[in-house]
C-alpha positions in Angstrom: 21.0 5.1 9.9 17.8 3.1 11.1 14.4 4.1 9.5 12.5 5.7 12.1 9.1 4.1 12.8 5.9 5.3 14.4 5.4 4.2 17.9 2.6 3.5 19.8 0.1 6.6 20.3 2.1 9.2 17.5 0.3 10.6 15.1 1.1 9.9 11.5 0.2 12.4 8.5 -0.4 9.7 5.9 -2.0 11.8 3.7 0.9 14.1 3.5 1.6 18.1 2.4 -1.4 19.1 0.3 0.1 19.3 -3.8 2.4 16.7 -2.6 4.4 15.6 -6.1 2.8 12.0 -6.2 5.0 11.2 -9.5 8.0 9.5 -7.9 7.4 6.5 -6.8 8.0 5.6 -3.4 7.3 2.8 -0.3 8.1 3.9 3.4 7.2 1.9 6.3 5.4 4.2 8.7 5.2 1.6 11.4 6.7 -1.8 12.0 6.2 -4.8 14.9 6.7 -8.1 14.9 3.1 -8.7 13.8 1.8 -5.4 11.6 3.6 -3.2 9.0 1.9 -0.1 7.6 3.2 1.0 4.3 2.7 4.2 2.4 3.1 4.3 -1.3 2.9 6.5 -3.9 2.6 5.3 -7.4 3.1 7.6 -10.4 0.3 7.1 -13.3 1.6 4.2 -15.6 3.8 2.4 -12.7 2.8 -1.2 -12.4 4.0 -3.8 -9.2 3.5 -6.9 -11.6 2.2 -10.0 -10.5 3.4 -11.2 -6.9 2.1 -12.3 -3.7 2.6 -11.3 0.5 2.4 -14.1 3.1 0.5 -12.1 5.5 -3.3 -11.0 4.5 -3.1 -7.3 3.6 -5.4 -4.6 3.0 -4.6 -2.1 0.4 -6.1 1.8 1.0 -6.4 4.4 -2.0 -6.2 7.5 -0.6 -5.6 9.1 -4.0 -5.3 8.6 -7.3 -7.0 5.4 -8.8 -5.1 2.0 -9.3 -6.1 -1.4 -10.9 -5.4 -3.9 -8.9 -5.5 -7.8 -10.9 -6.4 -10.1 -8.3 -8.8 -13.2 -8.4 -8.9 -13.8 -11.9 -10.3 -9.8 -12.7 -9.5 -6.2 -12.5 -10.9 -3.6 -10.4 -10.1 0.1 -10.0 -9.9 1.1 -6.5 -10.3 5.1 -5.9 -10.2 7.7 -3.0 -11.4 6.5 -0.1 -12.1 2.4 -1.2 -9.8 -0.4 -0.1 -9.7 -4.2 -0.6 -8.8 -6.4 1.7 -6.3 -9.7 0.5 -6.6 -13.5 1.7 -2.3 -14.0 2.4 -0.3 -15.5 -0.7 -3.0 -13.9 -3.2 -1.4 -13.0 -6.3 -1.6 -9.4 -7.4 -0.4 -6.8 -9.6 -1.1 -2.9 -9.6 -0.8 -0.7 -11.9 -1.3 3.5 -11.2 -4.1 5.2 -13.7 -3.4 8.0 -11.9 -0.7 9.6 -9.4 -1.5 7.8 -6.5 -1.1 7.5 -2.8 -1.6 4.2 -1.3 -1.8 2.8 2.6 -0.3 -1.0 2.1 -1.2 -3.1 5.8 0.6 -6.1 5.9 -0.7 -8.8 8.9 2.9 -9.8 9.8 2.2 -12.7 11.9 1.0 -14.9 9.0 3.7 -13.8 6.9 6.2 -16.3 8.4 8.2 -13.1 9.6 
C-alpha cells in the first residue's frame, strides 16, 4: 500500500497528539513532489544519524526536544522553535539530547531526483 502524502491546501498536524511518546524513532514523509519533501522525525534521546550528506539544500526544524547537529567543522544544539538551514551535499550528523521532534525540508530539485 502507497504512503499517503499531503496534497496541496490539507492541513498537516506536524506537531502531533500532545504527550505524544517521542522515544521511538521514526521518519514519515508528510508531503512529496518532484521538487520538495517534508519530513517529520522523531529522535529518541541518545539516537544519532552519523555523518552523511543530502543533494538537495535542506532546512532542519526542532520543534521539540534539543539535537546536536555536527556540521561545518562545529556543533550546535538546535532547540524548540530554531532551525538551520543546509548548503546541498553538507555533511552532517545528529544526535537527540533529548526526545525530539524534527521537520526535515529537503529542496528536491537539486538533489538529482
Amino acid at each position: 500500500m502507497a504512503l499517503h502524502h499531503a496534497t496541496s491546501g490539507q492541513i498537516i498536524d506536524v506537531q502531533g497528539a500532545s504527550g505524544e511518546d517521542l522515544t521511538q524513532f521514526s521518519a514519515i514523509a508528510l508531503a512529496k513532489t518532484d521538487e520538495l519533501e517534508l519530513i517529520r522525525m522523531c529522535m529518541p534521546k541518545g539516537k544519532t544519524m552519523p555523518e552523511h550528506h543530502v543533494l538537495g539544500e535542506i532546512t532542519l526544524l526542532c520543534l521539540q526536544g534539543q539535537v546536536a547537529l555536527d556540521a561545518h567543522g562545529s556543533v550546535q544544539l538546535l532547540g524548540p522553535g530554531q532551525m538551520v538551514y543546509l548548503n546541498g551535499g553538507q555533511a552532517h550528523a545528529l544526535e537527540a539530547r533529548e526526545d525530539s521532534l524534527l521537520l526535515l525540508t529537503i529542496l528536491m530539485a537539486k538533489a538529482g531526483r
